[in-house]
C-alpha positions in Angstrom: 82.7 102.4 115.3 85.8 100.1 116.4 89.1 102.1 117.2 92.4 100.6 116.3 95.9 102.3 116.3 98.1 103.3 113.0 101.6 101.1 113.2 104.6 101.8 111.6 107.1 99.0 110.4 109.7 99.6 113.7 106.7 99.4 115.9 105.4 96.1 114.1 109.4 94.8 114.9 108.6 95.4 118.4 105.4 93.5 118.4 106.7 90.6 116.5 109.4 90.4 119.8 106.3 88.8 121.6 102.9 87.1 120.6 100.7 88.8 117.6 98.7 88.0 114.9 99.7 89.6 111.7 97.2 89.3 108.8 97.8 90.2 105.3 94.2 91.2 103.7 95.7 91.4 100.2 94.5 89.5 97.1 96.1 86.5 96.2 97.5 88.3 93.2 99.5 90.6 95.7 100.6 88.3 98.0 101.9 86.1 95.0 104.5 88.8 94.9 105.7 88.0 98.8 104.0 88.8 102.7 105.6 89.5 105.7 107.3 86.0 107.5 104.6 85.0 109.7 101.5 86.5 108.4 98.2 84.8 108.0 96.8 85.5 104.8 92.9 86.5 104.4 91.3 88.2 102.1 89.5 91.2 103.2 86.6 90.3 101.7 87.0 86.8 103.4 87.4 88.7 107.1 83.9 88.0 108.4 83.8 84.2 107.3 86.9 83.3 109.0 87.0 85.6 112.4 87.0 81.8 114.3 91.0 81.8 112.5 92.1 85.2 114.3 92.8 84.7 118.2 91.9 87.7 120.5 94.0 86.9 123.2 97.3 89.2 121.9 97.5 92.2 119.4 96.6 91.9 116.1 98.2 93.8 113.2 96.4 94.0 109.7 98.2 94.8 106.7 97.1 95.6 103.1 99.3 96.9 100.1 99.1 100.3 101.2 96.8 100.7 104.3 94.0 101.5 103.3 92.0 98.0 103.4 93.7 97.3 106.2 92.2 100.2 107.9 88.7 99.1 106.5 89.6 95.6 108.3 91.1 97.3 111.5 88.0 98.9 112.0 86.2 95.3 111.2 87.6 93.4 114.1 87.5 96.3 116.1 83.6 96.1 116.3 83.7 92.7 116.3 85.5 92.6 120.0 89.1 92.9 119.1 90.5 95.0 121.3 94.6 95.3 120.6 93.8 96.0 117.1 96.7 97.9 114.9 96.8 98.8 111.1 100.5 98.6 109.3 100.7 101.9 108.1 101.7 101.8 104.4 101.2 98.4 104.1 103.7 95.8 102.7 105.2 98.8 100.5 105.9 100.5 103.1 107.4 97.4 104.8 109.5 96.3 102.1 110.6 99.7 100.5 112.5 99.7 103.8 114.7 96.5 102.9 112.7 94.1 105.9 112.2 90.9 105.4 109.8 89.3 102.7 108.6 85.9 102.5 107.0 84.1 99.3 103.6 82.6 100.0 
């Protein structure tokens, strides 16, 4: 099974200071409701048909509304040959219940 590492939202701030790919692997229903500034949006369960979208050539950071399909996805790409592969740990909640930025999709 693939390994990836747990991220908190400071440590996702510290990525986003250099070159990652942030996906958000909510529904569209969810992501009506606003995503992260610069996130990619796929739905987990269109993860395997659109791997060719997701570069492997910096740290990638999944997020979901809470974490846990995120994790389910971290774990995903992680078997598929990601190798810098990091889950937002509580999700966009987690990321907006601490005032940081939101975008609308």
């Amino acid at each position: 099974m693939g390994t990836y590492l747990n991220l908190d939202p400071d440590g996702l701030q510290q990525l986003q200071q250099g070159d990652v790919v942030l996906i958000d692997v909510r529904t569209d229903r969810e992501v009506e409701r606003g995503l992260i500034p610069g996130a990619l949006h796929i739905p987990l369960h269109m993860l395997p048909a659109r791997l060719e979208e997701i570069g492997q050539g910096c740290p990638v950071v999944i997020y979901c509304q809470s974490g846990a399909r995120s994790a389910q996805a971290s774990v995903f790409l992680a078997d598929h040959g990601w190798e810098k592969v990091y889950n937002l740990a509580g999700g966009f909640s987690g990321w907006a219940a601490r005032g940081l930025p939101v975008a609308q999709n």
